[in-house]
C-alpha positions in Angstrom: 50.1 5.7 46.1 50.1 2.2 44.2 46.7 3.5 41.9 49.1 7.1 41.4 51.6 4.8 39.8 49.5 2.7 38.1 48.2 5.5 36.5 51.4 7.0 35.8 52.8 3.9 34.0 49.7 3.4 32.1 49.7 7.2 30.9 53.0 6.7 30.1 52.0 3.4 28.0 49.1 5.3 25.9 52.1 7.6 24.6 52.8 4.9 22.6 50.2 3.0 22.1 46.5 3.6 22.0 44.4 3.1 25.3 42.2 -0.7 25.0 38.9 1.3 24.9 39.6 4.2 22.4 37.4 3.7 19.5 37.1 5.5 16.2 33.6 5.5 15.9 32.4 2.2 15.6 36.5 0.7 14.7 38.4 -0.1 17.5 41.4 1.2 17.9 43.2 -0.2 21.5 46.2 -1.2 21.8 47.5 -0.3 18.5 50.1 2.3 17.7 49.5 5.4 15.7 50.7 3.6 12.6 48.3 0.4 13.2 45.4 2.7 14.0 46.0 4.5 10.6 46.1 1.3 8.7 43.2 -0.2 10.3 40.9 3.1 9.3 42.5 2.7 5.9 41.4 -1.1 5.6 37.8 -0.2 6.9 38.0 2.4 4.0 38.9 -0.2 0.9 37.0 -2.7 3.0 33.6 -0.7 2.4 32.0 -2.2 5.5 31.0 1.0 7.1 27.2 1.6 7.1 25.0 3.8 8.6 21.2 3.0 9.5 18.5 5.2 7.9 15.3 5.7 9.2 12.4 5.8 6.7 9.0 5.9 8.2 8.5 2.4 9.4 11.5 0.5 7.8 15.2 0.8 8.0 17.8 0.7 5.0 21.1 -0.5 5.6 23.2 1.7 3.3 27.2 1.6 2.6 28.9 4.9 3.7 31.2 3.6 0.4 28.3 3.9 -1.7 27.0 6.9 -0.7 30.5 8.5 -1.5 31.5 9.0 2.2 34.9 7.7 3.8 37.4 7.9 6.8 39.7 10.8 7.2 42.7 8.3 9.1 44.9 10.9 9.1 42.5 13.4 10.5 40.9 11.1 12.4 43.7 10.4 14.5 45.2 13.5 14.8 41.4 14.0 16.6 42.2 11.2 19.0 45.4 12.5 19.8 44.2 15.6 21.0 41.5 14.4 22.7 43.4 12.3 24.7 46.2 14.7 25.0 43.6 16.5 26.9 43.1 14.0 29.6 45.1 14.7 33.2 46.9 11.8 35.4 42.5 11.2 37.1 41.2 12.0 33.8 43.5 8.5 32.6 42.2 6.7 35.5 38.4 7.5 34.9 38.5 7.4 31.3 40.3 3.8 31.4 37.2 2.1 33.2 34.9 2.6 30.4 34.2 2.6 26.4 35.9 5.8 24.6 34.1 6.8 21.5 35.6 9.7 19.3 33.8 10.4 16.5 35.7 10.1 13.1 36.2 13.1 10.7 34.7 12.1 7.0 35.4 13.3 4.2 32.0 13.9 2.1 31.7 13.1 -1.7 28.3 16.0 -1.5 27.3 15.3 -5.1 27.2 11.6 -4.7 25.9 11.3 -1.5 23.0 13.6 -2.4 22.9 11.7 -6.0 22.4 8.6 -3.7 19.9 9.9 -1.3 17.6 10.9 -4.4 17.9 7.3 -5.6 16.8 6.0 -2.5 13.6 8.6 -2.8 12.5 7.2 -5.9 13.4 3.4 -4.9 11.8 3.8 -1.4 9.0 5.6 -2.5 5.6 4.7 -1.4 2.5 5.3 -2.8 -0.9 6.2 -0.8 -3.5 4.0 -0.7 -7.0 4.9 -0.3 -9.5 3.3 1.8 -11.7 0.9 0.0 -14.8 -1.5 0.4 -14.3 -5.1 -1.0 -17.1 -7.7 -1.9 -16.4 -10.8 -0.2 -19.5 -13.1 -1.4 -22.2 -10.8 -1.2 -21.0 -8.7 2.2 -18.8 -6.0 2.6 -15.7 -5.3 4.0 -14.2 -1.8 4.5 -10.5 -1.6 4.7 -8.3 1.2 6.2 -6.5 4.2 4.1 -2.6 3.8 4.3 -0.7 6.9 4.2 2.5 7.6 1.4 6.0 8.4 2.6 8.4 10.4 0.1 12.0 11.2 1.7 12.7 15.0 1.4 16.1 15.0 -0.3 16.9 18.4 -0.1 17.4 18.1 4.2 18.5 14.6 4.1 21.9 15.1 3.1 22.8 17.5 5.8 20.9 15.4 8.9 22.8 12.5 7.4 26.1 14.0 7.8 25.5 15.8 11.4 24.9 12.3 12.5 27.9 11.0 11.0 30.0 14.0 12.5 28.4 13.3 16.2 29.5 9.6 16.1 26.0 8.1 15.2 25.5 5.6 12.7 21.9 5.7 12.6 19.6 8.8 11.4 15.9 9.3 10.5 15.8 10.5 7.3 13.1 13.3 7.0 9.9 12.4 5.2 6.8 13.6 4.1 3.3 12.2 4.5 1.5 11.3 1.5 -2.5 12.0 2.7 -4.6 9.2 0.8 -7.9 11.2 -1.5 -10.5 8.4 0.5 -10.3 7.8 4.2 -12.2 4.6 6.3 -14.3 7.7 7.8 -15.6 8.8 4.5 -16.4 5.8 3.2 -17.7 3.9 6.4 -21.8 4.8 5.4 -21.3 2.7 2.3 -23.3 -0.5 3.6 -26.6 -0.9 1.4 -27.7 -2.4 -1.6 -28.7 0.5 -3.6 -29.7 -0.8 -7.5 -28.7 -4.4 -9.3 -28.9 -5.6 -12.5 -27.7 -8.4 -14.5 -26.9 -9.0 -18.5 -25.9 -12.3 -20.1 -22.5 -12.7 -21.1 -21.0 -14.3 -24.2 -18.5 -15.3 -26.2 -17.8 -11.3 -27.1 -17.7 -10.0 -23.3 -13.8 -10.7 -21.6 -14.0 -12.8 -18.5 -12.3 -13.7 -15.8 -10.5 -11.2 -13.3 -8.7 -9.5 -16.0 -11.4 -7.5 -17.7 -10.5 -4.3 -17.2 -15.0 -3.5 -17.5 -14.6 -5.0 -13.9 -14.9 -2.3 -10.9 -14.8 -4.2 -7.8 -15.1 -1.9 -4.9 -14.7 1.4 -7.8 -16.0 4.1 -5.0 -17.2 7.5 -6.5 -17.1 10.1 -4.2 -19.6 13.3 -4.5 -19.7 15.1 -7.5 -17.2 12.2 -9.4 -17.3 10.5 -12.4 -15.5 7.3 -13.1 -15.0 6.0 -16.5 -16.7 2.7 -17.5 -14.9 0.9 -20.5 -16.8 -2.0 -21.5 -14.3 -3.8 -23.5 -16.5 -5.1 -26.3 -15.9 -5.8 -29.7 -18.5 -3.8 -31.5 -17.3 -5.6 -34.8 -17.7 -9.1 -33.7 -21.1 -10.8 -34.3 -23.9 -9.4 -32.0 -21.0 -7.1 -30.3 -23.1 -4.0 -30.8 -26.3 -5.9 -29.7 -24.1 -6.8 -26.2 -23.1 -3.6 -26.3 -26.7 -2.1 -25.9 -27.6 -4.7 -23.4 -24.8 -3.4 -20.8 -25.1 0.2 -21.7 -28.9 -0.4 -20.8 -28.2 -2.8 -17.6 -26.0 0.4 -16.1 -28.2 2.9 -16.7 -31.2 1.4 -15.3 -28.7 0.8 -12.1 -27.6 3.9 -12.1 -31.3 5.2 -12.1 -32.1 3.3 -9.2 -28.9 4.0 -7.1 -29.7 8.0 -7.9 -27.1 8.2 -10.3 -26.1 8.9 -14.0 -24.3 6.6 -16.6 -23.5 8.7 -20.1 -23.4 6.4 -22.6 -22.0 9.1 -24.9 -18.7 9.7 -22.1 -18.8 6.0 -21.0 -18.9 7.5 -16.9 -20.7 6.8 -14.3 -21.3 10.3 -12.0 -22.4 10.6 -8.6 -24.1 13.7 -8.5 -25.5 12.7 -4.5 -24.1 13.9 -1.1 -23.2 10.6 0.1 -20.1 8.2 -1.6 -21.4 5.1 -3.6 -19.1 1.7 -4.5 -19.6 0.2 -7.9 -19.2 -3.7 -8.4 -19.1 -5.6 -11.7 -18.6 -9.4 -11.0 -18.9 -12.5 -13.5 -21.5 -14.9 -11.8 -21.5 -17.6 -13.7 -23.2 -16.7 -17.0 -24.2 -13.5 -15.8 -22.9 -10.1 -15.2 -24.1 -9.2 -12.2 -24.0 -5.3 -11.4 -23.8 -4.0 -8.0 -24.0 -0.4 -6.8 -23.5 -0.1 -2.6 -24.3 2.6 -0.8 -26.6 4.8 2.0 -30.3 3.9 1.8 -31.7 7.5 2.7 -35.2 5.9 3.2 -34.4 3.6 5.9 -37.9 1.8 5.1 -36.7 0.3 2.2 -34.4 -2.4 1.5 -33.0 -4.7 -1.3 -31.1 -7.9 -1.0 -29.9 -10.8 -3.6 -30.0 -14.6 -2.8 -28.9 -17.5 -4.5 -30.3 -21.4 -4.7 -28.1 -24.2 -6.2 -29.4 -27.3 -7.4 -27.6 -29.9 -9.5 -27.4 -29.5 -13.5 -30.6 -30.4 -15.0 -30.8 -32.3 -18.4 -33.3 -31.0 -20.4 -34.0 -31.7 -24.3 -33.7 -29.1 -27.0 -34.1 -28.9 -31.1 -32.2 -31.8 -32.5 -32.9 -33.7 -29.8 -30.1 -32.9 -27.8 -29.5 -31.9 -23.9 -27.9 -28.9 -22.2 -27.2 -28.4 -18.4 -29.3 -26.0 -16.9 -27.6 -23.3 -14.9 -26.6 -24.9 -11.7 -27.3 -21.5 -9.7 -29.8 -18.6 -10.1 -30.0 -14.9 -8.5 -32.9 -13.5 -6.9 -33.0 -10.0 -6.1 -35.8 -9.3 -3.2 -37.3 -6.0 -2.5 -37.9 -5.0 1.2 -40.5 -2.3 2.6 -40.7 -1.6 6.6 -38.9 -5.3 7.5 -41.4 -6.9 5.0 -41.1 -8.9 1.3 -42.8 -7.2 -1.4 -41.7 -8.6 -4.4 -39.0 -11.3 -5.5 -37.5 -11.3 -8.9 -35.3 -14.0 -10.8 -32.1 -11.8 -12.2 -31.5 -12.2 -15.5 -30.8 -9.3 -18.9 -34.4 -7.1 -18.4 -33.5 -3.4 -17.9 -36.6 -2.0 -18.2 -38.1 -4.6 -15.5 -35.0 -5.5 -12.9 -36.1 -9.3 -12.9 -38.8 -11.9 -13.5 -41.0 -12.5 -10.8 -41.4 -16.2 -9.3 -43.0 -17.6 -6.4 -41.4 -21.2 -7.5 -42.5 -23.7 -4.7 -39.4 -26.2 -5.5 -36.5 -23.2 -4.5 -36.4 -21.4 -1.5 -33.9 -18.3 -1.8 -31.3 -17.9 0.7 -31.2 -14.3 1.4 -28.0 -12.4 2.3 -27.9 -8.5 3.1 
C-alpha cells in the first residue's frame, strides 16, 4: 500500500515536473518543468556543444552537430517526451523511476550542409596508400609493410549519420572504402640480393645531399615497368656533358648486369624480368654509388661491397702542395659457389666494374 502511494504522488509530481532520470538524449532534463526543459534544449542549441563521434577507419573525429548544420527540435522534442511518458501506467512509474531514461531528440537536418560538411571531412581525412617498400640501412635491407588508403563514401554517410542521431546515438562509423596499395610486403619480400653496382665520381656539377631528386632509394620496379631516371645535371656547366656520359654509362653497365635496360634516349630504367628489382642511388662520400637489389636466379653466384677506413693521408702534389686522401674506399667482391673470385676497388670504370687489388695494408670488411 505505502509503494501504491508513493507511486501515485510521484506520478502525480512528473505532471508537473519532469521525472530526475528523463534525459533528452545526452541533456538532462529532471526535475525541470516543461518550460525549463524547453529552454535548456534551446541553450544546448546556441551553446553548440552537441557533438557526435565519427568513426573513420582507425581514428575518431569529434565533430559539432552545430557545424554540420544539425540542431534540437525543443519543441518537438518535448512534445516526444511527453508522450512517451504519457504512456507509462501507475508500475510502469515505479520501474521506469529506478533507472536512466533516454528519449532520443528529434533534429532538424540542414541536408545540404551536413552533406557539404561530410565531403569536407573526405577530402581533409583522406588517406593515401602506401606501398610496401625496401630501405637501405648501411648496406642491408629492410622491407617494410604496405598500408592500406581509407576514403569516406559521402554519398551513405549522410543518411547513417542521421539514423544514428534519430536512435539516440552519438557515435557512428562513417562508411569507408579501402584504398588497396599497387606493391604489397608479399611481392616484394624476394628482393634480397645484390644484383649489379657501379660507382661514378661526383663534382661540383652533380646535386648532393638528400635532396637530389637523381636519388632512388628503395625505387622498386615491378615486371614489365619503367621508372624514369632524371639526372639533374647541368649539361651547360663545364664538363656537365662529360658527367653526363659518365652516369648514363655507370647505369647502363648496372642495368646490364642486373638483367635490365637503361634508355639513355627516354632516361628509364625498365625491368623487362619476372621478378621485382629495387634501385638505390646514394652519395658515398665522393662517389655515387649505384645499387640494384634483387633475386639472384643462379644461386651459385654472389656479389657483396665492403668498406676499409683509415685516417686521411697527406700526400704531395704539383706545386708542392698536400690533399687528404679519401678517408674510406669500396670494394665490390664477386662470389662463386661460397668462394672469392675476384675483388675490385669501386671507382668511375663502366666498361670494367672496378680495379682489382690484393693490397696487403687493407683488409675489406664484407657485408651481404
Amino acid at each position: 500500500m505505502t509503494v501504491i502511494i508513493a507511486s501515485l504522488l510521484l506520478a502525480q509530481r512528473d505532471a508537473s515536473v519532469y521525472p530526475g532520470n528523463i534525459y533528452a538524449g545526452p541533456v538532462p532534463l529532471g526535475n525541470l518543468t516543461r518550460a525549463q526543459a524547453w529552454q535548456k534544449l534551446e541553450s544546448e542549441n546556441n551553446a553548440g556543444s552537441l557533438s557526435i563521434d565519427c568513426i573513420v577507419g582507425q581514428d575518431i573525429y569529434k565533430l559539432k552537430l552545430k557545424d554540420l548544420g544539425i540542431k534540437l527540435d525543443a519543441v518537438a522534442t518535448i512534445q516526444k517526451i511527453d508522450n512517451e511518458i504519457g504512456k507509462w501506467s501507475l508500475l510502469s512509474h515505479s520501474l521506469n523511476r529506478g533507472k536512466k531514461q533516454v528519449i532520443p531528440p528529434v533534429w532538424i537536418y540542414d541536408r545540404n550542409r551536413l552533406e557539404q560538411s561530410l565531403d569536407n571531412l573526405a577530402v581533409a581525412k583522406y588517406k593515401e596508400a602506401v606501398d610496401a617498400r625496401v630501405v637501405l640501412v648501411g648496406d642491408y635491407l629492410l622491407h617494410q609493410s604496405e598500408q592500406y588508403g581509407v576514403q569516406i563514401v559521402t554519398d551513405k554517410a549522410a543518411d547513417l549519420l542521421a539514423d544514428a542521431l534519430n536512435k539516440g546515438k552519438l557515435t557512428v562509423e562513417l562508411p569507408v572504402r579501402n584504398i588497396p596499395p599497387s606493391i604489397t610486403r608479399s611481392q616484394i619480400n624476394g628482393i634480397k640480393d645484390l644484383l649489379s653496382v657501379q660507382a661514378v665520381p661526383l663534382s661540383s656539377n652533380y646535386p648532393s645531399g638528400d635532396d637530389a631528386s637523381w636519388a632512388f632509394p628503395g625505387r622498386i620496379i615491378m615486371p614489365g615497368e619503367s621508372i624514369p631516371i632524371s639526372l639533374m645535371i647541368d649539361a651547360s656547366a663545364e664538363d656537365g656533358q662529360e658527367t653526363i656520359g659518365k652516369w648514363q654509362a655507370a647505369l647502363s653497365a648496372a642495368a646490364e648486369e642486373a638483367g635490365l635496360v637503361y634508355k639513355i634516349s627516354d632516361q628509364e630504367l625498365s625491368n623487362p624480368t619476372e621478378q621485382p628489382v629495387a634501385l638505390f642511388i646514394t652519395q658515398e662520400e665522393e662517389l655515387g654509388l649505384i645499387r640494384i637489389f634483387g633475386q639472384q636466379k643462379d644461386s651459385s653466384s654472389r656479389l657483396s661491397i665492403s668498406r676499409t677506413y683509415r685516417p686521411l693521408i697527406a700526400s704531395v702534389v704539383a706545386g708542392g702542395q698536400s690533399e687528404n686522401g679519401p678517408d674510406q674506399r669500396i670494394y665490390r667482391h664477386s662470389f662463386t659457389d661460397g668462394r672469392l673470385q675476384i675483388t675490385e676497388l669501386l671507382e668511375y670504370s663502366p666498361a670494367a666494374p672496378g680495379t682489382s687489388t690484393s693490397s696487403k695494408d687493407e683488409i675489406p670488411v664484407y657485408h651481404k
